[in-house]
C-alpha positions in Angstrom: 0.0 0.0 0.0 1.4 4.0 -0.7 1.9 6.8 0.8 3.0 8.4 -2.3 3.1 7.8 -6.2 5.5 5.2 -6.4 6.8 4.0 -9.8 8.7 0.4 -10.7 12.4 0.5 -11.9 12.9 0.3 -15.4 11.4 -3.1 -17.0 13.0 -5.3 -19.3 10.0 -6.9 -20.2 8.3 -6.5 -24.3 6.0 -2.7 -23.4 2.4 -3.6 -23.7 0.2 -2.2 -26.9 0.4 2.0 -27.2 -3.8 1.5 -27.1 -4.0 -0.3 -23.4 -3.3 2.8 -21.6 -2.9 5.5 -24.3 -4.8 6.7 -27.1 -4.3 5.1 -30.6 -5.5 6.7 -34.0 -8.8 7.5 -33.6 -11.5 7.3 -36.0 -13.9 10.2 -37.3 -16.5 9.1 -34.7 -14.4 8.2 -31.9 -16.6 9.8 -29.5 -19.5 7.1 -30.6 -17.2 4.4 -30.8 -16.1 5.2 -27.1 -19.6 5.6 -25.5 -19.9 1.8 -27.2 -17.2 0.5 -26.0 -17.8 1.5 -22.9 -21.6 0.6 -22.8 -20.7 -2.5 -24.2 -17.5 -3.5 -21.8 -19.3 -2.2 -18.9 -22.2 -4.3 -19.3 -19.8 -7.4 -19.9 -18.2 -6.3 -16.9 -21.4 -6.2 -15.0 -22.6 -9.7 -16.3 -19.7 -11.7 -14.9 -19.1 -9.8 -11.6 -22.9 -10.5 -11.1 -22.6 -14.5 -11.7 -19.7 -14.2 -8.6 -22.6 -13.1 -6.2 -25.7 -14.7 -7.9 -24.1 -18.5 -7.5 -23.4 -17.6 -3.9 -27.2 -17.0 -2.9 -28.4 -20.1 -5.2 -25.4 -22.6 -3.7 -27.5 -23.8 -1.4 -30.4 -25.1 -3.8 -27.7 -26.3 -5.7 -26.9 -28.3 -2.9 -29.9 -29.9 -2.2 -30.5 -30.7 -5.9 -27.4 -32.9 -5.8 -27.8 -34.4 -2.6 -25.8 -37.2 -3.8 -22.2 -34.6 -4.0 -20.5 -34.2 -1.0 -21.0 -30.4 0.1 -17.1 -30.1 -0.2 -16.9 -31.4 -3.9 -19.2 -28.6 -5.1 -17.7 -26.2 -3.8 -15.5 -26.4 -6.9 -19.3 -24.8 -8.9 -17.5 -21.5 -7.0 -13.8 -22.3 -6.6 -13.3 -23.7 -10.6 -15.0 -20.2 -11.6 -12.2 -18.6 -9.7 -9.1 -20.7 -11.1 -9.7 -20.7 -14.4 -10.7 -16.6 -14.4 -7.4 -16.6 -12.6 -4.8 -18.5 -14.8 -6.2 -17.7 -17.8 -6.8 -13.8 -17.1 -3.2 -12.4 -18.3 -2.8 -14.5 -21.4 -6.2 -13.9 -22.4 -5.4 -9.9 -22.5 -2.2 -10.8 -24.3 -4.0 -12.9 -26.7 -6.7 -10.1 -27.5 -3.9 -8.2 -28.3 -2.5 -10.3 -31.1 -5.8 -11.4 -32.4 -8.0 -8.1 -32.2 -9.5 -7.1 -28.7 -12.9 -6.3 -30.3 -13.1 -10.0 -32.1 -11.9 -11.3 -28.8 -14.5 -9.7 -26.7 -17.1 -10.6 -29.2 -16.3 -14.3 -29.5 -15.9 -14.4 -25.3 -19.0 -12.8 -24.5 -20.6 -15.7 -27.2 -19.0 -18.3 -25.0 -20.0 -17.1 -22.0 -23.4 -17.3 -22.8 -22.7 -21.2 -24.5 -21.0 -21.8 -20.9 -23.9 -20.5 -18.8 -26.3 -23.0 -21.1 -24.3 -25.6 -20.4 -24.3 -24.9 -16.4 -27.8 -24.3 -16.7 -28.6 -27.6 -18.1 -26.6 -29.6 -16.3 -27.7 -33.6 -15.7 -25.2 -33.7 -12.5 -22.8 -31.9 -10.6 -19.7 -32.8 -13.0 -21.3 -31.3 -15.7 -21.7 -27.8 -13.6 -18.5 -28.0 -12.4 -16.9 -28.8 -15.7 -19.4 -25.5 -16.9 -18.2 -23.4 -14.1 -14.7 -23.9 -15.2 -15.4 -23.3 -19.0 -17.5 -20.1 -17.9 -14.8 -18.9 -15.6 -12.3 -19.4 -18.8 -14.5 -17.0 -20.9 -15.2 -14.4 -18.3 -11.2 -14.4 -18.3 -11.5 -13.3 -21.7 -14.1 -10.8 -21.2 -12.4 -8.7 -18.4 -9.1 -7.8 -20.3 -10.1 -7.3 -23.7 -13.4 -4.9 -22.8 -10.8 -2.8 -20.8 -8.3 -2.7 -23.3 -11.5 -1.3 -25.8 -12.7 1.1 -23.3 -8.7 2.6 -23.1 -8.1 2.9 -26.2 -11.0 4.4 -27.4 -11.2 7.1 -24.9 -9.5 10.3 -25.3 -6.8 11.2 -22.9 -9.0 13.5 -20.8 -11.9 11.2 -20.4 -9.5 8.0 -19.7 -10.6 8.7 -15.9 -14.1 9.3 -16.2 -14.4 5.6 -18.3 -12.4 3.8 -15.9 -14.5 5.0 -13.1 -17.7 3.8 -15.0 -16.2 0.6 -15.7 -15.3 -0.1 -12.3 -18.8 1.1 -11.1 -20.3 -1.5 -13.1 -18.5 -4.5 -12.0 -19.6 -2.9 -8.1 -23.0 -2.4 -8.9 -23.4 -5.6 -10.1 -21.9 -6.6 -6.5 -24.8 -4.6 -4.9 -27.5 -5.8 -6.6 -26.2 -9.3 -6.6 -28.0 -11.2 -3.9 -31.4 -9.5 -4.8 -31.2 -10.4 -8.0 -30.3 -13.5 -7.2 -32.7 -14.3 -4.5 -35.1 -13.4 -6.9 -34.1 -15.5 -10.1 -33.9 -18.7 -7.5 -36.9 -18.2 -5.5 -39.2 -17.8 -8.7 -37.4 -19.6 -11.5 -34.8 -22.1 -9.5 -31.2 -21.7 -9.6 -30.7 -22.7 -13.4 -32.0 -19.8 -13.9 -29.0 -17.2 -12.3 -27.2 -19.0 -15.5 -30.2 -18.7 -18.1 -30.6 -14.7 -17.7 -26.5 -14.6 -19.1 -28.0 -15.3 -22.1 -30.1 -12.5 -23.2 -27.5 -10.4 -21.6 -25.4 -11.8 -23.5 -27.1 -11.5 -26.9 -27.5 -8.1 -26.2 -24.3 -6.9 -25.7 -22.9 -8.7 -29.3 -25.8 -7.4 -31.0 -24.8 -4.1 -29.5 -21.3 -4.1 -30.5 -21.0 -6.1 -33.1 -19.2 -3.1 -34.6 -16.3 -2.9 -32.4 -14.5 -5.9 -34.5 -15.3 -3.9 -37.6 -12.0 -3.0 -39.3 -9.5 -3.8 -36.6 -6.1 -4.3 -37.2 -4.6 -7.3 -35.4 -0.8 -6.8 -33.7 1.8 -9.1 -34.8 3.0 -9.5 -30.5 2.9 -13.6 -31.1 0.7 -15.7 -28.8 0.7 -16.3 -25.0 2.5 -18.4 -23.3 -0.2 -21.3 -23.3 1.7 -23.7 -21.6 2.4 -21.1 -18.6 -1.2 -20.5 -18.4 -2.1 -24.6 -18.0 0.5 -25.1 -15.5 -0.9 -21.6 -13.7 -4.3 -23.4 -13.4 -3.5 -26.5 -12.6 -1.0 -25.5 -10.0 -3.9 -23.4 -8.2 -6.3 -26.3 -8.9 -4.3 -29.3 -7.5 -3.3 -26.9 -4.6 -7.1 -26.1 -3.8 -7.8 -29.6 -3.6 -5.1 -30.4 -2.0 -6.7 -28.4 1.0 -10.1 -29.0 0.0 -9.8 -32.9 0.1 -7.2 -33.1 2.7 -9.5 -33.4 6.0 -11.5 -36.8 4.0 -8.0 -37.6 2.6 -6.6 -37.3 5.6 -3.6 -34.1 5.7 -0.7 -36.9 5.9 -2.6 -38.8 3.5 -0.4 -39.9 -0.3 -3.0 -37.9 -1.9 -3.5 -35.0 -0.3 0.9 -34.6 0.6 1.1 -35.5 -3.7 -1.6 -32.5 -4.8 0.0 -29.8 -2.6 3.1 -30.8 -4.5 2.4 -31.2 -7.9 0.4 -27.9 -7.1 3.9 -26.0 -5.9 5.5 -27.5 -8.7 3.8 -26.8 -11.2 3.2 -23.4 -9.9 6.7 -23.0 -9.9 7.2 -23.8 -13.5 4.6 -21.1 -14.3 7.2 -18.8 -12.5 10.1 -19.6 -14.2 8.7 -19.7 -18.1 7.3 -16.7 -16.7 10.7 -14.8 -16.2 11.6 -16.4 -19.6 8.8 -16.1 -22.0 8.6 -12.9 -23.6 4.5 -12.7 -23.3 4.3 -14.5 -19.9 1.2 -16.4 -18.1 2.2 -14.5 -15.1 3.2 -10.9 -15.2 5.8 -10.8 -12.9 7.7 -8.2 -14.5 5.4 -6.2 -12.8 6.4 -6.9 -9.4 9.7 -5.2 -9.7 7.5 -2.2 -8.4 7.4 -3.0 -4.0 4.2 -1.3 -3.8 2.5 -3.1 -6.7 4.2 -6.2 -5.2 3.1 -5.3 -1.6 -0.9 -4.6 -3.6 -1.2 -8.3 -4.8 -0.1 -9.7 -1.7 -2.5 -8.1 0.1 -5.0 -8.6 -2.5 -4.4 -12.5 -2.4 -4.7 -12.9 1.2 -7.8 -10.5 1.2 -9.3 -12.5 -1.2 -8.9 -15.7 0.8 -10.9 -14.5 3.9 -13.7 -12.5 1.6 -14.2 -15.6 -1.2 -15.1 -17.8 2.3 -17.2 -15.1 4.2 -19.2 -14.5 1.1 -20.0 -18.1 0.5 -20.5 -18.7 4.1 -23.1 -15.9 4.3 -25.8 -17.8 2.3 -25.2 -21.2 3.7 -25.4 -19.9 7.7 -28.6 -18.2 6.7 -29.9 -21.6 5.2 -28.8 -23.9 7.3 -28.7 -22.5 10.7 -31.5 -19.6 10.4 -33.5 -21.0 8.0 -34.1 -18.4 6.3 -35.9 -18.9 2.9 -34.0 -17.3 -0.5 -35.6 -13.8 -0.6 -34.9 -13.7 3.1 -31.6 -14.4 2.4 -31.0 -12.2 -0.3 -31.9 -9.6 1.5 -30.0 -10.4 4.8 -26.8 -10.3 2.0 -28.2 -7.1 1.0 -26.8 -4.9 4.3 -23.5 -6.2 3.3 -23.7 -5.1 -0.3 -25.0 -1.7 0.1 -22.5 -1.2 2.9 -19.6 -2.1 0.5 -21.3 0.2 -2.1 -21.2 3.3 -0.2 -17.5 2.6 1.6 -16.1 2.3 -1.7 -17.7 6.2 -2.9 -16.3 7.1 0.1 -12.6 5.3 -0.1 -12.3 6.3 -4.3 -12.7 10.3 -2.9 -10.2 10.0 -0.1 -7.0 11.8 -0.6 -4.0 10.0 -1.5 -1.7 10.3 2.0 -5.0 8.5 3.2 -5.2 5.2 0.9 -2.9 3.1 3.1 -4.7 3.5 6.5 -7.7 3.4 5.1 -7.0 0.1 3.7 -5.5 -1.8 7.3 -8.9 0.1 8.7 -11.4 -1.9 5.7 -8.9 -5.1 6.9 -9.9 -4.4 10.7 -13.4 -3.8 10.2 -13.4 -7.0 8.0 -11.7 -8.5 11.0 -14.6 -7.3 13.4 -17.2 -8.6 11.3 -15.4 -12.0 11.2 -15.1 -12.1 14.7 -18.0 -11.0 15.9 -19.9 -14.1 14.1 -17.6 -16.4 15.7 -19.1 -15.7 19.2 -22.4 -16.8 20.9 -24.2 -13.8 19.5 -24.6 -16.1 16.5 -26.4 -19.0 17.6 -29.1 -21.0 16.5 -31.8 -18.5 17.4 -32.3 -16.0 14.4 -30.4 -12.9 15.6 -30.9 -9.9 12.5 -31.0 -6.7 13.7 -28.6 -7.4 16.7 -26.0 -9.8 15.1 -26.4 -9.8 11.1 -26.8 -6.1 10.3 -23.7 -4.9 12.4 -21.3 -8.0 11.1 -22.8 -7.3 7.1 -22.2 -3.3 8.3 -18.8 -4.0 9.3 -17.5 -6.9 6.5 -19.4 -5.3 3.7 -17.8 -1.8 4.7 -14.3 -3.3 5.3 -14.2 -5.2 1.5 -15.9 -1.7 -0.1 -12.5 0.1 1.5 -10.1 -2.0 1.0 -11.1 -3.4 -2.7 -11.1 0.3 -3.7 -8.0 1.0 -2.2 -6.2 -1.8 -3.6 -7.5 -1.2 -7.0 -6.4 2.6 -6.8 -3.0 1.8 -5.3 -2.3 -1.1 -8.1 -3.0 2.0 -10.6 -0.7 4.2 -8.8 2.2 2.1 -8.8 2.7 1.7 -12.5 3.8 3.5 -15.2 -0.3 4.4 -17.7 1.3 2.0 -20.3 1.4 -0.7 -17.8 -2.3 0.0 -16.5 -4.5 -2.5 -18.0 -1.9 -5.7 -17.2 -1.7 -4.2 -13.8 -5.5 -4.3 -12.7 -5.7 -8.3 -14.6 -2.9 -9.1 -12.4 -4.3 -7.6 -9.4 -7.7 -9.3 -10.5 -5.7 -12.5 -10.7 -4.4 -12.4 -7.1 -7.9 -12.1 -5.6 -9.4 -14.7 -7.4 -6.1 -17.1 -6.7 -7.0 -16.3 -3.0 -10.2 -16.7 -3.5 -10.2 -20.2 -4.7 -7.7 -21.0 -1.7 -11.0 -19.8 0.7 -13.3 -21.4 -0.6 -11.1 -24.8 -0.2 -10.8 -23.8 3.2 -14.5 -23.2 3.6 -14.9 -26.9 2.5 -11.9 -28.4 4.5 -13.4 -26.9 8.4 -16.7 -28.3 7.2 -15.6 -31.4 6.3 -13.5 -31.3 9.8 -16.5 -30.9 12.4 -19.4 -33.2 10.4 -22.5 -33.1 11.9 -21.9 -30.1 13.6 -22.5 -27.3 11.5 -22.7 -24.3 14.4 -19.2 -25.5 15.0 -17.9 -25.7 11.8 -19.2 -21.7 11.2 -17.6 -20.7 14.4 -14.4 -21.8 13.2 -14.6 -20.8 9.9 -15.3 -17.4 11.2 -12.7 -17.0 13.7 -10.0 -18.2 11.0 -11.2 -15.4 8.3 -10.8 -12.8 11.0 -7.4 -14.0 11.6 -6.7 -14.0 8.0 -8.6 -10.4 8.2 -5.4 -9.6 10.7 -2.8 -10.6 8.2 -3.8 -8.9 5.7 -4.4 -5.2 8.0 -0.6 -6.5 9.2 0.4 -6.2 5.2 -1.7 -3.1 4.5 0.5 -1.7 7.0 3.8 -2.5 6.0 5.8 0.8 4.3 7.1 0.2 0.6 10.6 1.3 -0.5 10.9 4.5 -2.1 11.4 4.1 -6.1 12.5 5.6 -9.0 9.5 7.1 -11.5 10.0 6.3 -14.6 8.1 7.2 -17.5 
């Protein structure tokens, strides 16, 4: 986290496309072609930010639909979105590059809807898992390439203004997530949180269909494909590794062999990464401390927020009973809470942004905590347990998402801008996946005793909460700007 503007020491590493932070030639209606972009890239944006919260209220109807799947094994229908979004999100924007980010898009947001079919129909719990995975592939796709469009069809001036629209989408759909959600399941079922991605869908190509029209594709060569396997499979075998490990057994052949295939392959992902000149993993980047300092904190963040959101639905089910809309309205006080924390964090000045974010951690932290006592029990407790702790976690993750996505901005070079908030993207979600598996792993430790299991789950995000308020903290090393 900064204090100050920091910039990275001169990079070795091929410089990214003049058009994904800077202005390229513009066309005779480049002010139409921008309001499209945008309108188009924020509504793709929207759409897959909205299946993160959506699948979170419906998880657990899917449950009971596939009572047959141990509760831990689908928790891959959340955790498989997050790995493949997050291995495949910085070759994907390299790709769009080479190939034309409008054709890209186009062809992503066409498989994101095929992908959300296919999770919709489903026969069994494979099948949605194997969707989730394709779907979070696609969203991979979207993310980078409508960014890059909305960049480099802006004009300089207005560069901020987009961004902040962009951004706003991808929290709105955050905020209106669990209603939406509740809704969809309570009338329709929970196929049906993956059936609306297809209109959506639909809409958006038919509404930019134009945006591929007389590209130029840039001869940067492909990806490093083989970077971005080994990336997700090294998260994968890792997350279940510690999703498996407590039916496994920790000690277990299994569970000791997928932790390190996981590292290893991982670490092969690194090292073609510091050698490949359009890397899976952009690590160039982390010559900057403070962007380095960003993603840590983003990862471990991401850990602690991935399980609490999950967890949110499931208490409310299992141990409240509360019905969906109940639910996705409990959810609710979270969401708006985030919403208006984040207005408030995006206007602070910048000497601010650092102790704002260990304060979002530490609020985060007391939400966490707070769950983790008696005051969450068996007896519905809204107004004098859920509202404070969805005041207080909601709040914290609006502060401290903001501020890591402003101080991830900050610490590069504009040219660098677009790889910077993918990679930054990529952290969370690599958390995220990690949370989730150890959502599954305390449950799977205390069966038959579902109060427990919350209670612990609880306690460990808010000491994972600490951590990352410990990292926030930490100063970063004064650096050269460079241009």
């Amino acid at each position: 986290m900064t204090d100050t503007i920091h910039r990275p020491s001169p990079d070795t590493s091929p410089p990214e496309p003049a058009t994904a932070g800077t202005t390229a030639t513009a066309p005779a209606d480049s002010g139409r072609a921008a309001k499209l972009a945008l309108l188009v890239a924020s509504g793709a944006a929207f759409m897959s930010f909205l299946d993160l919260s959506v699948v979170n209220i419906a998880f657990p109807e899917i449950t009971r639909d596939y009572p047959d799947t141990a509760a831990g094994t689908l928790t891959w229908v959340v955790s498989g979105y997050a790995v493949a979004f997050a291995a495949l999100l910085t070759p994907a924007g390299q790709l769009a590059d080479t190939l034309g980010r409008g054709r890209v898009f186009l062809t992503a947001l066409a498989g994101f809807a095929l992908t959300s079919l296919l999770c919709a129909l489903a026969p069994g719990a494979e099948w949605l898992i194997a969707g989730r995975f394709l779907q979070g592939g696609t969203a991979a796709f979207l993310i980078p390439a409508g960014l890059a469009l909305v960049l480099s069809s802006s004009p300089p001036e207005r560069v901020g203004m987009a961004m902040a629209a962009w951004t706003a989408a991808g929290g709105f759909a955050a905020t209106v997530g669990p209603a939406v959600g509740g809704a969809l399941v309570d009338w329709f079922g929970w196929r049906s949180v993956f059936v609306i991605n297809v209109p959506i869908a639909a809409a958006l190509i038919a509404a930019g269909w134009r945006l591929a029209r007389g590209e130029h594709r840039q001869p940067h060569g492909l990806p490093d494909l083989l970077g971005a396997v080994a990336t997700g499979l090294g998260i994968g075998t890792v997350v279940a590794a510690v999703t498996q490990g407590p039916q496994w057994g920790w000690t277990d052949a299994r569970t000791l062999g997928s932790a390190l295939i996981g590292v290893v392959l991982l670490a092969l992902a690194l090292w073609r990464s510091r050698r490949h000149p359009r890397p899976a993993i952009a690590i160039g980047l982390w010559r900057s401390h403070a962007y380095a300092l960003v993603n840590a904190v983003s990862f471990v963040f991401g850990a602690t927020m991935f399980a609490w959101l999950l967890a949110g639905p499931l208490w409310l089910d299992a141990i409240w009973q509360y019905s969906v809309l109940e639910s996705a309205a409990a959810m609710s006080v979270g969401a708006v809470a985030s919403m208006v924390t984040a207005v408030v964090a995006g206007r602070a000045p910048v000497p601010w942004q650092r102790w704002l974010g260990v304060l979002g951690a530490l609020l985060f932290a007391a939400s966490t905590f707070y769950m983790s006592t008696g005051v969450f029990d068996t007896e519905p407790a809204l107004w004098s347990g859920w509202v404070p702790a969805g005041i207080l976690g909601g709040g914290g993750i609006g502060i401290l998402v903001t501020v890591l996505g402003t101080a991830a901005a900050r610490a590069l070079p504009p040219q660098r801008f677009a790889a910077g908030v993918g990679m930054n993207i990529t952290a969370r979600q690599s958390g995220g996946a990690l949370g989730v598996a150890l959502l599954a792993a305390v449950f799977a430790a205390h069966p038959g005793q579902p109060l427990t299991a919350f209670h612990t789950l609880f306690a460990c995000c808010a000491a994972i909460a600490v951590v990352t308020a410990v990292l926030a903290a930490l100063p970063v090393r004064t650096e050269e700007t460079t241009s």
